[in-house]
C-alpha positions as CSV (number, residue, x, y, z in Angstrom):
1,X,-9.3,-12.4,-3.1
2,X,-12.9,-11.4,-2.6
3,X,-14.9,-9.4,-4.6
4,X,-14.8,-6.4,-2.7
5,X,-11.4,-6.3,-2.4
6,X,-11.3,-7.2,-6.0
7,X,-14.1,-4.3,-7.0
8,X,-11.6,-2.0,-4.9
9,X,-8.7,-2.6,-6.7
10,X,-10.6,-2.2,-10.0
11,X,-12.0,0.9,-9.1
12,X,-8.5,2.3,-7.6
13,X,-6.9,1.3,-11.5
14,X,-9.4,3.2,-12.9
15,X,-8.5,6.1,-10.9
16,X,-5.3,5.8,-11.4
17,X,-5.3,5.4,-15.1
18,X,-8.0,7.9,-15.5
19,X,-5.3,10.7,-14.1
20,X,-2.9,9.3,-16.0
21,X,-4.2,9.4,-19.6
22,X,-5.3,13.2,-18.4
23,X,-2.0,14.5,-17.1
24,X,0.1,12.2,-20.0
25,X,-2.1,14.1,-22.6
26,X,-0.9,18.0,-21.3
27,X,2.6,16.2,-21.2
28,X,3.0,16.3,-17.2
29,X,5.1,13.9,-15.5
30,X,3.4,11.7,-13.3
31,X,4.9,10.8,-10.0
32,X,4.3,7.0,-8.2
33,X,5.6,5.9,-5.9
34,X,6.8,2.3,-4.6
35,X,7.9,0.9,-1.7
36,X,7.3,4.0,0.5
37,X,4.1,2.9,2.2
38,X,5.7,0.4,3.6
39,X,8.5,2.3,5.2
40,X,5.8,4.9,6.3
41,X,4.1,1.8,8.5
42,X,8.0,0.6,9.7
43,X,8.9,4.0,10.5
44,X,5.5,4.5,12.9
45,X,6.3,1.4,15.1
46,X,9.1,3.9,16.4
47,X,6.5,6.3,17.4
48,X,4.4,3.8,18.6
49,X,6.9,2.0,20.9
50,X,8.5,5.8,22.4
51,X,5.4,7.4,23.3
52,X,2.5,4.8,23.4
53,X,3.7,2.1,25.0
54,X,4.3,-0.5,22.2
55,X,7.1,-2.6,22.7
56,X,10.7,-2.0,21.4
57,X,10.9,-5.2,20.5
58,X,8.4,-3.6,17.7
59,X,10.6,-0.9,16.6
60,X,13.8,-2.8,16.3
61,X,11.5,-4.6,13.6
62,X,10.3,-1.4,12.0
63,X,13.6,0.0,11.6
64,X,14.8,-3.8,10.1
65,X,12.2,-3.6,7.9
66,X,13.2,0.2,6.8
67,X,16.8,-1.3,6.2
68,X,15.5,-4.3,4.0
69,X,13.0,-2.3,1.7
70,X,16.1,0.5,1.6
71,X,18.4,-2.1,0.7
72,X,15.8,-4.0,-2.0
73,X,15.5,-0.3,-3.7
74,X,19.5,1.1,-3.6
75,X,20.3,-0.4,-7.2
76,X,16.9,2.1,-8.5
77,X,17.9,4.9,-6.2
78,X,21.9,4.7,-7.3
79,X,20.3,5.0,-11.1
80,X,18.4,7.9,-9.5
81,X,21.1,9.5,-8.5
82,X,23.0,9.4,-11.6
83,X,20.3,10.5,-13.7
84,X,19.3,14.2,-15.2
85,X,15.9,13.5,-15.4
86,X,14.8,11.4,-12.0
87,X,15.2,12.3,-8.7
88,X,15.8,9.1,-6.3
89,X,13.4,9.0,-3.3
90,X,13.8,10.9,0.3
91,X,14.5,9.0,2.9
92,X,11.5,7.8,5.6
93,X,13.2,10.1,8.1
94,X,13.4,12.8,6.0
95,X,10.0,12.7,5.0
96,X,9.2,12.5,8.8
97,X,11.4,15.7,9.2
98,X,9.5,17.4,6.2
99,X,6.2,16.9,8.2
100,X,7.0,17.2,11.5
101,X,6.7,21.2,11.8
102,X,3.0,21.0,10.1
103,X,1.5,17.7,11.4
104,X,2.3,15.1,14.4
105,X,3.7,11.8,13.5
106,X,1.3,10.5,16.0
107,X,-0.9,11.1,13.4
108,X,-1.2,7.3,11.7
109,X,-4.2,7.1,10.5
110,X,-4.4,5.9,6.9
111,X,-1.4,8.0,5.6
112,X,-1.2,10.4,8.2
113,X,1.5,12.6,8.4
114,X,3.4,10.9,5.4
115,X,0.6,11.9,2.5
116,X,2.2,15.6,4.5
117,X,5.6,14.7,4.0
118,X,5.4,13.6,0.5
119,X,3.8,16.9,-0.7
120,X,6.6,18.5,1.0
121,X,8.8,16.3,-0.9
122,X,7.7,17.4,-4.0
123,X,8.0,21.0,-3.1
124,X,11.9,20.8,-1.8
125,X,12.7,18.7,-5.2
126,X,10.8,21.4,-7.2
127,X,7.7,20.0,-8.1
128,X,5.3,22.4,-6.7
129,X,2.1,21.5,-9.0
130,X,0.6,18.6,-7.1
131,X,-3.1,16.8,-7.6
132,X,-3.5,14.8,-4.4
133,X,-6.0,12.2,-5.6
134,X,-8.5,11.4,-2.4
135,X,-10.4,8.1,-2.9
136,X,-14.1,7.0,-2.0
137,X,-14.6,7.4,1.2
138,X,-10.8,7.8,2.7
139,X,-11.6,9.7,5.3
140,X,-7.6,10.1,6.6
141,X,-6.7,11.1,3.3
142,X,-9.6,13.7,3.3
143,X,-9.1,15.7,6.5
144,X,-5.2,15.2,6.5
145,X,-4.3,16.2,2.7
146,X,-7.1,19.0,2.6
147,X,-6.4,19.9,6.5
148,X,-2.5,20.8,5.0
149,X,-2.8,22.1,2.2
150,X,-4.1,25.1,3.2
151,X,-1.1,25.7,5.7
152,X,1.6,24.4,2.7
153,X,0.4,27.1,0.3
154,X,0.9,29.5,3.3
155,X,4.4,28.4,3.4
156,X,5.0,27.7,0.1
157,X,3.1,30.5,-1.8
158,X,4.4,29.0,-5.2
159,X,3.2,25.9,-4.6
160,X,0.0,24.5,-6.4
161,X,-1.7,21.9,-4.9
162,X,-5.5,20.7,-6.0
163,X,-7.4,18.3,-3.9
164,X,-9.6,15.4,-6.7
165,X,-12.0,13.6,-4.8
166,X,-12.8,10.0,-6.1
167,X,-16.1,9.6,-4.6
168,X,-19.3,8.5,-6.5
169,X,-21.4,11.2,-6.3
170,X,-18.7,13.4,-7.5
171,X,-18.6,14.7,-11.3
172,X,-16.2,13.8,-13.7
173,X,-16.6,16.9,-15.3
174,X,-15.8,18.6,-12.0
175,X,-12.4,16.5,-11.5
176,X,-11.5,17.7,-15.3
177,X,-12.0,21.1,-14.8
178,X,-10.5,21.0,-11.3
179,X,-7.1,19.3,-13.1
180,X,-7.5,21.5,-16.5
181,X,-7.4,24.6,-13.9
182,X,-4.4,23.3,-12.0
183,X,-2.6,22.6,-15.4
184,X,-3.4,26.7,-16.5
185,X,-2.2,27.8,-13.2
186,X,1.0,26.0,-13.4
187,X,1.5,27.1,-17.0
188,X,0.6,31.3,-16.2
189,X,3.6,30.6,-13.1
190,X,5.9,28.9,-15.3
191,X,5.4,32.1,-17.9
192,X,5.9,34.1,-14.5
193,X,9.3,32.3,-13.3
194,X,10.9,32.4,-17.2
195,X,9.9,36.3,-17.4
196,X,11.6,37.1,-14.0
């Protein structure tokens, strides 16, 4: 591993952790992900073969790999499904769906149009309060997460969505506040939804 990568990685933790200890402290649940990522990249090679001339030799792989990583996760997902507290995961072709009406799925760069169709996600499962952390320098994640949410509050005016940036000449302070004023506007519509 070298030590960018491995300075990377740190800094990401850090990140990570950082929201964590934050969000776990105003008792919000904090949503990861696994194995998604993955089916995000298998899913584009069908994209990639229909309309820009990559072979389909390339998608049959994709959608392989889609069925492994699907079939590696189904004994989490059946728990999922049985549970009051978890939802299991949506399907990479739902996810597409989701995003399809707001961005392209030609658009692959970094996330692209998944980072869309996991915000959506959220919102359909009822989970409208959303930080979408944006790391140093990730341009994709930049101009397609703060390029949407714009349009997803249009459509979703309950939704609450707050944009972090990660970047080193941004404050920490700032980042608090930013999350401290999410958390308050999610607590004044939560007061709003028990009144009505």
């Amino acid at each position: 591993m070298t030590t960018s990568f491995s300075a990377l990685l740190a800094i990401f933790c850090c990140i990570f952790l950082s929201v964590t200890v934050i969000l776990k402290c105003v008792e919000t649940f904090i949503y990861f992900k696994d194995t998604d990522f993955l089916l995000y990249c298998f899913y584009n090679t069908g994209f990639k073969a229909d309309n820009l001339g990559f072979s389909q030799k390339s998608k049959r792989i994709g959608r392989l790999g889609i069925k492994f990583f699907e079939w590696l996760r189904s004994a989490a997902v059946d728990e999922f499904k049985k549970s009051k507290h978890f939802t299991p995961p949506a399907h990479i072709e739902d996810l597409a769906k989701y995003a399809r009406d707001i961005v392209s799925e030609g658009n692959q760069t970094g996330e692209g149009w998944f980072l869309t169709g996991e915000m959506l996600e959220l919102i359909h499962t009822g989970t409208p309060n959303i930080v979408c952390t944006q790391p140093f320098a990730c341009l994709p994640n930049h101009v397609v997460g703060k390029g949407v949410i714009k349009e997803l509050r249009h459509r979703y005016p309950d939704s609450n969505i707050v944009a972090i940036d990660y970047d080193p000449g941004a404050s920490e302070v700032n980042q608090l506040n930013r999350i401290k004023l999410m958390l308050s506007t999610a607590n004044k519509n939560l007061k709003k939804d028990t009144l009505n």
